[in-house]
N, CA, C and O atoms as a GROMACS GRO file, in nm:
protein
  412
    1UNK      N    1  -0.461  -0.794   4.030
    1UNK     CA    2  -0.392  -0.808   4.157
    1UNK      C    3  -0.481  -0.757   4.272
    1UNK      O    4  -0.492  -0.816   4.379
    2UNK      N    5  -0.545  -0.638   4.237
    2UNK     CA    6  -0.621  -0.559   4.354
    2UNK      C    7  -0.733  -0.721   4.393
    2UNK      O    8  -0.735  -0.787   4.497
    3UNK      N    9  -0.815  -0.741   4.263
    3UNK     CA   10  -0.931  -0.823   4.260
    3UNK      C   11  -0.872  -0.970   4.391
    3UNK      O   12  -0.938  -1.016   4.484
    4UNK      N   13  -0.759  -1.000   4.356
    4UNK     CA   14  -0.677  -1.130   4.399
    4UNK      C   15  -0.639  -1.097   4.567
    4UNK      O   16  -0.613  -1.188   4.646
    5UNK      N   17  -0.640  -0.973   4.599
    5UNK     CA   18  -0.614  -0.907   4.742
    5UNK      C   19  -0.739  -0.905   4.802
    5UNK      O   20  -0.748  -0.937   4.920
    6UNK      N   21  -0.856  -0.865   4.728
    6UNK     CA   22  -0.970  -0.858   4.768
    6UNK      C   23  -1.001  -1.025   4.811
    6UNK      O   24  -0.991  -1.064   4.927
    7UNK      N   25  -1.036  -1.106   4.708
    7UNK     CA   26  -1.040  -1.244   4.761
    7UNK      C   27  -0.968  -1.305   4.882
    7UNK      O   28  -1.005  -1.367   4.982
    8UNK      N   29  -0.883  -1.274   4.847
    8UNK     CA   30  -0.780  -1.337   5.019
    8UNK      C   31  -0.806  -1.313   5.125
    8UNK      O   32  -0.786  -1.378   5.227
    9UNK      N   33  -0.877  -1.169   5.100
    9UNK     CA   34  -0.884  -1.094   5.227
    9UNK      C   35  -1.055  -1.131   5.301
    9UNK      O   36  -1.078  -1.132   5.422
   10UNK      N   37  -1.151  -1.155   5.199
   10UNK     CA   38  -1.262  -1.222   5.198
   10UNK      C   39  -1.211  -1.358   5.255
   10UNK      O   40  -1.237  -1.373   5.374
   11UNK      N   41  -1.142  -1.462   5.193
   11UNK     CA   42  -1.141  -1.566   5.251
   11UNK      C   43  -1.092  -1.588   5.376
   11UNK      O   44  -1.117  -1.692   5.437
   12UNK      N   45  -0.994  -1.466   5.438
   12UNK     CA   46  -0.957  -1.478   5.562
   12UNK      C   47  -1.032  -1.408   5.683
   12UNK      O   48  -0.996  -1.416   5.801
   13UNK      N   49  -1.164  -1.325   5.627
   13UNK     CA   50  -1.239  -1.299   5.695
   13UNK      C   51  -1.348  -1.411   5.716
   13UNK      O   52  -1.432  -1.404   5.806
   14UNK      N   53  -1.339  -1.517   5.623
   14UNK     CA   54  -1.486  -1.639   5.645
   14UNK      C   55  -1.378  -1.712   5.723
   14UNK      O   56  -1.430  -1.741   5.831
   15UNK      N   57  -1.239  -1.759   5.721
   15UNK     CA   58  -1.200  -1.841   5.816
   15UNK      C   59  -1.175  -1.786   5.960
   15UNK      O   60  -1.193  -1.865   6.053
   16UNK      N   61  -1.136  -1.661   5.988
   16UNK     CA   62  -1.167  -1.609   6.124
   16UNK      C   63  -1.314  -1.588   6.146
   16UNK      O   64  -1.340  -1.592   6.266
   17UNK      N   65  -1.392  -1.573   6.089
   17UNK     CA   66  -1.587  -1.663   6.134
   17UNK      C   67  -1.563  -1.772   6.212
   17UNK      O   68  -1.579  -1.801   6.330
   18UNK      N   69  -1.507  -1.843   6.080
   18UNK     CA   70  -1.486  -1.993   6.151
   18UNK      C   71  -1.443  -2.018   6.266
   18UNK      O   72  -1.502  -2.064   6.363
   19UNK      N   73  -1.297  -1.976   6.247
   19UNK     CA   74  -1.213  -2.032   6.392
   19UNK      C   75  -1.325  -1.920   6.498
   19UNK      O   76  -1.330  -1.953   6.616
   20UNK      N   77  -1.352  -1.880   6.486
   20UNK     CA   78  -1.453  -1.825   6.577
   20UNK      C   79  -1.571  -1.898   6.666
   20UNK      O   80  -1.602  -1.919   6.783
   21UNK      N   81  -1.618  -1.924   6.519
   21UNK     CA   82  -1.735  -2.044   6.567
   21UNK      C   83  -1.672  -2.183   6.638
   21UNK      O   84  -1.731  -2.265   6.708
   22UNK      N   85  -1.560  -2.181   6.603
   22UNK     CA   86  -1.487  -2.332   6.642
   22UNK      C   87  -1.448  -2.327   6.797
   22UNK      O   88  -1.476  -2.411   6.882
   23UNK      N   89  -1.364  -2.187   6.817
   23UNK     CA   90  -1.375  -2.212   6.965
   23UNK      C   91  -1.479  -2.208   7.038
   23UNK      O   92  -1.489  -2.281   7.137
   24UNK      N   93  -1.575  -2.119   7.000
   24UNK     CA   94  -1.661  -2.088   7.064
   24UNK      C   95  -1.731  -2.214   7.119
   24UNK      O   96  -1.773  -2.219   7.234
   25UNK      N   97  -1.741  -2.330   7.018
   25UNK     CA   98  -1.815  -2.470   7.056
   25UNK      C   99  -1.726  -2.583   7.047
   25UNK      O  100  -1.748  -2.699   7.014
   26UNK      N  101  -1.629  -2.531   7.081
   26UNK     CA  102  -1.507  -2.636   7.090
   26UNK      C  103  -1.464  -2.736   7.002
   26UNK      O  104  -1.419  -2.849   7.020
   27UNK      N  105  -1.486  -2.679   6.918
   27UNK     CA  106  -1.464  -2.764   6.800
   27UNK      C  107  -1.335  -2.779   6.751
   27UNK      O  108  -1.254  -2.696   6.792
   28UNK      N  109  -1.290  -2.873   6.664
   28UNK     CA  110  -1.100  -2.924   6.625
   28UNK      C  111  -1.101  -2.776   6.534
   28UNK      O  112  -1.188  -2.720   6.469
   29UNK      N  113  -0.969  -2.747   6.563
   29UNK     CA  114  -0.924  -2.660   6.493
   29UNK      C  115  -0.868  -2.718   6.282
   29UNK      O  116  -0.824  -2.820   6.229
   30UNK      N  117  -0.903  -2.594   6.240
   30UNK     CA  118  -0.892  -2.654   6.100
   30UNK      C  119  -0.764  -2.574   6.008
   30UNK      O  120  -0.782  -2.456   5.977
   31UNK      N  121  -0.655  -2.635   5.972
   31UNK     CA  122  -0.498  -2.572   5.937
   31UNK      C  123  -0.544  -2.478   5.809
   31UNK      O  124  -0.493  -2.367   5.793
   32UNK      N  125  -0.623  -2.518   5.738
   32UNK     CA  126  -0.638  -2.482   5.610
   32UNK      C  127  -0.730  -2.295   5.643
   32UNK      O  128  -0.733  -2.207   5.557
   33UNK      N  129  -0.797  -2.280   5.790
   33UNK     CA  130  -0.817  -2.181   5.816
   33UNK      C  131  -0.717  -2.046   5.812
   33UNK      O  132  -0.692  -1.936   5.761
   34UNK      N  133  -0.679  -2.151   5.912
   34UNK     CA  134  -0.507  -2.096   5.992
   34UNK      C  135  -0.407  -2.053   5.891
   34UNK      O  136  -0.318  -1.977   5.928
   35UNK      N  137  -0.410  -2.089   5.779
   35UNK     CA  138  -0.323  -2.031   5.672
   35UNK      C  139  -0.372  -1.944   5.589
   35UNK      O  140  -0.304  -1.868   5.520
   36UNK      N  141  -0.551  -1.953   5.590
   36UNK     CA  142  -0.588  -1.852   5.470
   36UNK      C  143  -0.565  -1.702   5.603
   36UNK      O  144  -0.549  -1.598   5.540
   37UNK      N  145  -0.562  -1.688   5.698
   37UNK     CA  146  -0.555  -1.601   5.785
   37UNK      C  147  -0.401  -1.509   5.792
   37UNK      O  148  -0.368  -1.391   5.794
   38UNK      N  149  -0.342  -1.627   5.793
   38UNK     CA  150  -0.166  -1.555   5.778
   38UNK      C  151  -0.160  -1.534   5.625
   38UNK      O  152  -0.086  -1.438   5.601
   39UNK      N  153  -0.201  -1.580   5.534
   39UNK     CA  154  -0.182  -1.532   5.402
   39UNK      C  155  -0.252  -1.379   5.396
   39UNK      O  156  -0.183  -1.300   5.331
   40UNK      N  157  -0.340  -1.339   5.434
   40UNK     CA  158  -0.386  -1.220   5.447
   40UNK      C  159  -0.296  -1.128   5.528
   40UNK      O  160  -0.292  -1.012   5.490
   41UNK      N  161  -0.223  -1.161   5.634
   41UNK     CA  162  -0.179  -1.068   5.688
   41UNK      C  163  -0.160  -1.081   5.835
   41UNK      O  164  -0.102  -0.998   5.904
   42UNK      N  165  -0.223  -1.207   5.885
   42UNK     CA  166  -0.241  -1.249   6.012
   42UNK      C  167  -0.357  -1.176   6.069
   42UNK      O  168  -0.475  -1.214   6.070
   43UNK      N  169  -0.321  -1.096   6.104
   43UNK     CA  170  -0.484  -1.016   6.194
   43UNK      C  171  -0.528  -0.956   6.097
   43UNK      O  172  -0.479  -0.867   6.028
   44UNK      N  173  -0.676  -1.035   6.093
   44UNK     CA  174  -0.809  -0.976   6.023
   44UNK      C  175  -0.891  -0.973   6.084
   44UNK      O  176  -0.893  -1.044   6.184
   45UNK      N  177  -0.992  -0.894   6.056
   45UNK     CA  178  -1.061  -0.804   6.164
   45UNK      C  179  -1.206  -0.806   6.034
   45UNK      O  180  -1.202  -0.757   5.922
   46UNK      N  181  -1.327  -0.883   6.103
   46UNK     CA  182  -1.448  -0.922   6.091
   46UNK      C  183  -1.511  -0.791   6.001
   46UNK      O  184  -1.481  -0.683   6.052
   47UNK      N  185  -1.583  -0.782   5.892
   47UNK     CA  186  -1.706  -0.700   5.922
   47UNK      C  187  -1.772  -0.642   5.947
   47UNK      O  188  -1.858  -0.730   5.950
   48UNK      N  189  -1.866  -0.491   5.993
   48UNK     CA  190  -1.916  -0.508   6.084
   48UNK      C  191  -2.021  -0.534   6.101
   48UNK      O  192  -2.088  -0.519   6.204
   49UNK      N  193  -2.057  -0.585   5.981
   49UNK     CA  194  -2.194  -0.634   5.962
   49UNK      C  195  -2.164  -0.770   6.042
   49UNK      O  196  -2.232  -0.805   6.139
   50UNK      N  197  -2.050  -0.847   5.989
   50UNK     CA  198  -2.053  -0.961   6.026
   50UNK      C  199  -2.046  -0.964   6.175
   50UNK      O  200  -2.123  -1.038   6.235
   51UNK      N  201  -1.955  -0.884   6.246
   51UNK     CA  202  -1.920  -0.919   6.401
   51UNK      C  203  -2.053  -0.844   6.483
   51UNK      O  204  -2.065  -0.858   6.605
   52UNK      N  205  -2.154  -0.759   6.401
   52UNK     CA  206  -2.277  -0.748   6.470
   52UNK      C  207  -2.331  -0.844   6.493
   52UNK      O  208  -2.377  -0.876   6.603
   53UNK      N  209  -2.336  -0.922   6.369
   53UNK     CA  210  -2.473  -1.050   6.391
   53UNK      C  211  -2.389  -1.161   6.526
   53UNK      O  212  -2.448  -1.203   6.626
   54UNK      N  213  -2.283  -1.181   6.501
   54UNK     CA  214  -2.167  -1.228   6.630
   54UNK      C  215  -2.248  -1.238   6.781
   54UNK      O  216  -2.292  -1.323   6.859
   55UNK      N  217  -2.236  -1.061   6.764
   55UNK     CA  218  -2.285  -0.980   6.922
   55UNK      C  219  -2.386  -1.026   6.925
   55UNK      O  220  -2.407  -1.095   7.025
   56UNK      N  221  -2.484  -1.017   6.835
   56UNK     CA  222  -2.645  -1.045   6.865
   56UNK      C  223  -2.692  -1.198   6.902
   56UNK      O  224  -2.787  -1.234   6.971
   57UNK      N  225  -2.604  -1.268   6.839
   57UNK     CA  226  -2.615  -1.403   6.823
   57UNK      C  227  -2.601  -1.433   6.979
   57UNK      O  228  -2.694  -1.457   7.056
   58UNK      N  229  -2.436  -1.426   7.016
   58UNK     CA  230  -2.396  -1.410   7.157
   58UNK      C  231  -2.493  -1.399   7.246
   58UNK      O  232  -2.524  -1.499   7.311
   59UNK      N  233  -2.564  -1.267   7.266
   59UNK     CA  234  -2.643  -1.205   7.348
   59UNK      C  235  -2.824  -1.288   7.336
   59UNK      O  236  -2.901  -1.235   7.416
   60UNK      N  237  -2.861  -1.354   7.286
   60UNK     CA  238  -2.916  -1.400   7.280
   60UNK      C  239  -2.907  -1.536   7.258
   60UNK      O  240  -3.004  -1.592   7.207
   61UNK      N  241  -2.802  -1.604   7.289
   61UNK     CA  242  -2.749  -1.715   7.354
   61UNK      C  243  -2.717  -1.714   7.503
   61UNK      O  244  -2.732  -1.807   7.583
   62UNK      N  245  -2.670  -1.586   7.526
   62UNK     CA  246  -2.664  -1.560   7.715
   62UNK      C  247  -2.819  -1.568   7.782
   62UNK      O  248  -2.860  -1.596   7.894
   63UNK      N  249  -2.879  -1.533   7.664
   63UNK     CA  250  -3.047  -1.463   7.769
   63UNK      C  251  -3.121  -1.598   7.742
   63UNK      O  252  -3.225  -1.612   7.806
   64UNK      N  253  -3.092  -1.683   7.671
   64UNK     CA  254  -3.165  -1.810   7.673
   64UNK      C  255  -3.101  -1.885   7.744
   64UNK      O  256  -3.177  -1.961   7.805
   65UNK      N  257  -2.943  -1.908   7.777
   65UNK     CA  258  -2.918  -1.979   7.896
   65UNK      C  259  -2.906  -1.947   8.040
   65UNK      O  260  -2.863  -2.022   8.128
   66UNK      N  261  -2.958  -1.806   8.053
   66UNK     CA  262  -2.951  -1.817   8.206
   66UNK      C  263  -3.129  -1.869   8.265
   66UNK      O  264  -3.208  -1.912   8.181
   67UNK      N  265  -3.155  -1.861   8.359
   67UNK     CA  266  -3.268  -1.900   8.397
   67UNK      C  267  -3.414  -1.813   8.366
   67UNK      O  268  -3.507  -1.833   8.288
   68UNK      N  269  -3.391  -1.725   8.449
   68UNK     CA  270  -3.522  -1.664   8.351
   68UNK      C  271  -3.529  -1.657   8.212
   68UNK      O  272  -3.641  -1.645   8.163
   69UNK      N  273  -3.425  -1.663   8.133
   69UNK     CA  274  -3.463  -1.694   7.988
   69UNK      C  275  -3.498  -1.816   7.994
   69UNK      O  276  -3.566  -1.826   7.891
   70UNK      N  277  -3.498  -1.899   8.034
   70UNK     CA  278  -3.536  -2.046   8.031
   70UNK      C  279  -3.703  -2.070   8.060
   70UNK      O  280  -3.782  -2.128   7.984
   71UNK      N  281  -3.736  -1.999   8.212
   71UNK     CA  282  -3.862  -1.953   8.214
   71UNK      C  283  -3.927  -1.850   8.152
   71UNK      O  284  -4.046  -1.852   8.183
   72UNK      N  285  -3.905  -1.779   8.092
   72UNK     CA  286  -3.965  -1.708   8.000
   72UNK      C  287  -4.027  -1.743   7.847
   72UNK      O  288  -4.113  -1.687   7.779
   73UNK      N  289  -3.942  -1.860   7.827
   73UNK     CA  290  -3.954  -1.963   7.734
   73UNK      C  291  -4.122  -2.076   7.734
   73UNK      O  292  -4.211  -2.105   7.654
   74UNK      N  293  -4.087  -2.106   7.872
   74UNK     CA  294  -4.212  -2.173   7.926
   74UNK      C  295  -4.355  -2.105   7.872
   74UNK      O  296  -4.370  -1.985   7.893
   75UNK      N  297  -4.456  -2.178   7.806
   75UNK     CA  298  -4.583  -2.125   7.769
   75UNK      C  299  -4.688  -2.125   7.936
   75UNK      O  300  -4.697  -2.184   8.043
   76UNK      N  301  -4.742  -2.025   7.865
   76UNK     CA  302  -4.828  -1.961   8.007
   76UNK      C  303  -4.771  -1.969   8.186
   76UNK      O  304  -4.815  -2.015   8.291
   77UNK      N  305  -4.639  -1.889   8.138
   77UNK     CA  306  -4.597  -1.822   8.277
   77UNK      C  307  -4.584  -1.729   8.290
   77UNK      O  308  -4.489  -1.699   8.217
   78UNK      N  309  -4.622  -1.635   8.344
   78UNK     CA  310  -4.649  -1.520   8.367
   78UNK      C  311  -4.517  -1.464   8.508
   78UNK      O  312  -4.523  -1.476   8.630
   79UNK      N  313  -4.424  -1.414   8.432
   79UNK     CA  314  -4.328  -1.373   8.556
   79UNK      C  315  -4.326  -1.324   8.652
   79UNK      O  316  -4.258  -1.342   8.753
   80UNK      N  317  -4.479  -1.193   8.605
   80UNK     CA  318  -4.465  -1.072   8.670
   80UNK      C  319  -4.518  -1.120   8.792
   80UNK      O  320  -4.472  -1.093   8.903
   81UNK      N  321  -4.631  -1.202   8.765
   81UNK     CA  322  -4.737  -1.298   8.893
   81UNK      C  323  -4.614  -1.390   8.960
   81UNK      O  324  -4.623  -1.384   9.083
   82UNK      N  325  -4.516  -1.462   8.922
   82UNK     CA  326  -4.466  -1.570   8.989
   82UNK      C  327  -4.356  -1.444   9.077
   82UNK      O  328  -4.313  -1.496   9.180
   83UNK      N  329  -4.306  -1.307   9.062
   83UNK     CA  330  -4.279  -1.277   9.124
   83UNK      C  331  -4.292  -1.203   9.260
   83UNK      O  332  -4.208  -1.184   9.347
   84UNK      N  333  -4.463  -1.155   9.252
   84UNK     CA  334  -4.519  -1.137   9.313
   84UNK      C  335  -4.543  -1.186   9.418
   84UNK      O  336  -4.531  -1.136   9.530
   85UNK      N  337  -4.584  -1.307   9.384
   85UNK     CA  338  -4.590  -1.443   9.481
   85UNK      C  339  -4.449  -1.447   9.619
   85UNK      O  340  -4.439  -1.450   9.742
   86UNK      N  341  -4.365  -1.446   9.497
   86UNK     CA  342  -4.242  -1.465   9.568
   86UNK      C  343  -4.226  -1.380   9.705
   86UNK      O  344  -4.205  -1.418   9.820
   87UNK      N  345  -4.247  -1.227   9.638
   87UNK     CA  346  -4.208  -1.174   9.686
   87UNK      C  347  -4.332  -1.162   9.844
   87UNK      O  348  -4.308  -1.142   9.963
   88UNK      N  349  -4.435  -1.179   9.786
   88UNK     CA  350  -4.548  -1.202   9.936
   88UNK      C  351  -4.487  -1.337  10.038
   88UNK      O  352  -4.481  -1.322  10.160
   89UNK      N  353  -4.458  -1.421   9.995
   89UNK     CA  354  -4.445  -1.519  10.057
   89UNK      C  355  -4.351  -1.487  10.167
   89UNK      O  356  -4.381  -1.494  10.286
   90UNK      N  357  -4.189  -1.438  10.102
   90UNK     CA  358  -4.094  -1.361  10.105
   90UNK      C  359  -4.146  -1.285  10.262
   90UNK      O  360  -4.115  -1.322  10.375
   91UNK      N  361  -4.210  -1.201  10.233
   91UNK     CA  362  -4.305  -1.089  10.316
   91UNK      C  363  -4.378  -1.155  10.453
   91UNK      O  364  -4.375  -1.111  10.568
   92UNK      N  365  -4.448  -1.283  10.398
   92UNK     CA  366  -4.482  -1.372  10.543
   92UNK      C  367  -4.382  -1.420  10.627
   92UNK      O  368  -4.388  -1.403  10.748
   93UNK      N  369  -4.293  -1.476  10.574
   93UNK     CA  370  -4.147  -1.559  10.650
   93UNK      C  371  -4.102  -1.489  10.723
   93UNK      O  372  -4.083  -1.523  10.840
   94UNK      N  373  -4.075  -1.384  10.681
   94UNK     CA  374  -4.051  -1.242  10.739
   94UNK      C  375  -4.102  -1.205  10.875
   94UNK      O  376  -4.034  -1.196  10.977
   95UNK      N  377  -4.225  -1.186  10.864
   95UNK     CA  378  -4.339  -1.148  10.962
   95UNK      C  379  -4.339  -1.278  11.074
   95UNK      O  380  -4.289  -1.267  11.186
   96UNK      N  381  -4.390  -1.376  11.036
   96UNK     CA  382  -4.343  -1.490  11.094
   96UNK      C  383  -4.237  -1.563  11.192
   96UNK      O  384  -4.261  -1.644  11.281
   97UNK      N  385  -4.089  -1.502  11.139
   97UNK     CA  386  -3.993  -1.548  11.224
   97UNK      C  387  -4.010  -1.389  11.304
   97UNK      O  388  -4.032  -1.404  11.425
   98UNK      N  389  -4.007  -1.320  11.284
   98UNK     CA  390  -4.031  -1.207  11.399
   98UNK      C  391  -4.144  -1.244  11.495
   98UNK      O  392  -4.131  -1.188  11.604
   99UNK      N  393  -4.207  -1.291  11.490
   99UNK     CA  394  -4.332  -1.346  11.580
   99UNK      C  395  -4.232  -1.482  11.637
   99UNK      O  396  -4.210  -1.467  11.758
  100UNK      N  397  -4.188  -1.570  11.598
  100UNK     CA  398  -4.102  -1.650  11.681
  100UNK      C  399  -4.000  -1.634  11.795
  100UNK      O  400  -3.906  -1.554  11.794
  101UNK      N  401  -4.025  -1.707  11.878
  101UNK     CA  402  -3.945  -1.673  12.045
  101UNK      C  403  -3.805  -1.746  11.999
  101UNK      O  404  -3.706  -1.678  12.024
  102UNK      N  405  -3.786  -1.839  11.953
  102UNK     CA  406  -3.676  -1.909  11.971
  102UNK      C  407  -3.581  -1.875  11.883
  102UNK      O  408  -3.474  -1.935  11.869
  103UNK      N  409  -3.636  -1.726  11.788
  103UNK     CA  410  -3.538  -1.710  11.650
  103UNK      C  411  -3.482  -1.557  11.725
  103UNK      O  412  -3.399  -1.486  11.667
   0.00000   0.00000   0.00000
């Protein structure tokens, strides 16, 4: 019986993975999840091995879709130089419209 509690409780921790992964990418929901979950008990609660790799996964899905992860990605760009730049240029415009009469 213990062994048979243990299993259930395993299988309702791989289907809350799932429905996990499912919303997360919008994917159809699957019934046969949804029941190994209430057969356990309804709320089951991940891992923490498992809901680490989750976090990590997550977090390195955020840092590749915002933009500088995107450029950082790029071979031979150098950030530290393209910010530099920026920031000189930044520094002329500056200087520049202060030297302008009409601004």
């Amino acid at each position: 019986m213990e062994r048979d509690a243990q299993f259930t409780q395993r299988k309702a921790e791989r289907a809350t993975l799932r429905t996990h992964f499912r919303d997360k990418y919008r994917l159809p929901k699957n019934e046969t999840d949804e029941s190994q979950i209430q057969m356990a008990g309804g709320d089951v609660e991940l891992p923490r091995e498992l809901a680490k790799m989750i976090e990590e996964d997550t977090e390195e899905e955020e840092e590749k879709a915002s933009v500088l992860g995107q450029l950082s990605s790029l071979p031979g760009l150098d950030l530290g130089s393209l910010k530099d730049k920026a920031q000189t240029t930044l520094g002329d415009l500056k200087q520049s419209a202060e030297k302008c009469y009409i601004m």
